[in-house]
ZAMARGU-4260 file (C-alpha; in steps of 0.2 Angstrom, whole numbers, plus 5000, padded with zeros to 4 digits):
<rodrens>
0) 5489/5428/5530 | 5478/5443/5535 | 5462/5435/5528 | 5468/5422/5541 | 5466/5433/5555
5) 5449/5442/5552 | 5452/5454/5539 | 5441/5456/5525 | 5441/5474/5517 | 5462/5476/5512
10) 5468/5488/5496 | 5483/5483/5488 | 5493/5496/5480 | 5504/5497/5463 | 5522/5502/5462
15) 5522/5519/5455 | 5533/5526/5440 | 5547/5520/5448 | 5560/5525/5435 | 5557/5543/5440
20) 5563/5542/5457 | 5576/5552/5463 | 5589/5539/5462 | 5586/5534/5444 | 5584/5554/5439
25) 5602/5555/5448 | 5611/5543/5436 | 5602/5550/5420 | 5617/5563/5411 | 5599/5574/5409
30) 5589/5570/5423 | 5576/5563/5412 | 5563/5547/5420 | 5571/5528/5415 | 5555/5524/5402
35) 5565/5508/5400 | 5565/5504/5422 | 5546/5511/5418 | 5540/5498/5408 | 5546/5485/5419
40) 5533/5492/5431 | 5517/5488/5422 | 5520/5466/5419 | 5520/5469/5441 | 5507/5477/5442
45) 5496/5468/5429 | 5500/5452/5440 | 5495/5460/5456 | 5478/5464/5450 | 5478/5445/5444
50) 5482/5441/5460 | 5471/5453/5470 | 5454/5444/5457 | 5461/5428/5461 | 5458/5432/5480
55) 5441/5442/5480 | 5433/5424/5467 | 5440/5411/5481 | 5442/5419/5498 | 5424/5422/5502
60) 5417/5438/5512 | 5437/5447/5506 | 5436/5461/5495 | 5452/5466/5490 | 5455/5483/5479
65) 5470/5491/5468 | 5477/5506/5471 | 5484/5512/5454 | 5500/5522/5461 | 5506/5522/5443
70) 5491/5530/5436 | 5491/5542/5448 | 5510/5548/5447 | 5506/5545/5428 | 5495/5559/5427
75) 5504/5568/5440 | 5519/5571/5429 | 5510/5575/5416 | 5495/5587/5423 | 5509/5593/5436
80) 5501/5611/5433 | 5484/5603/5439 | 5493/5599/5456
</rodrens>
């Protein structure tokens, strides 16, 4: 583990909106984003920031930080004139 080795100060990142990838847009008839592959995306994430508050309360000196990809492709997609 990282922490192991001397690193203390590590961000974790997300997945994104991953039923809006190019692959998933490719086998839609319409081109349209999966919402269905979408909301398999935010149990994940939801147990990575467990995770990542699991390691900041018992590995002492670490801070650990999320990096919420899907937010920010989120608002991407739908501010895309913003961008």
């Amino acid at each position: 583990m990282l922490y192991n080795l001397g690193a203390r100060k590590v961000a974790i990142a997300g997945l994104g909106v991953m039923g809006c990838i190019p692959s998933i847009l490719a086998q839609s008839p319409a081109g349209r984003c999966s919402e269905q592959v979408n909301n398999l995306i935010s149990p994940f994430n939801q147990n990575v920031k467990a995770m990542i508050n699991h390691l900041n309360s018992n590995l002492p000196g670490a801070r650990f930080v999320y990096i919420d990809i899907h937010r920010m492709f989120s608002d991407m997609l739908a501010n895309s004139r913003n961008y």
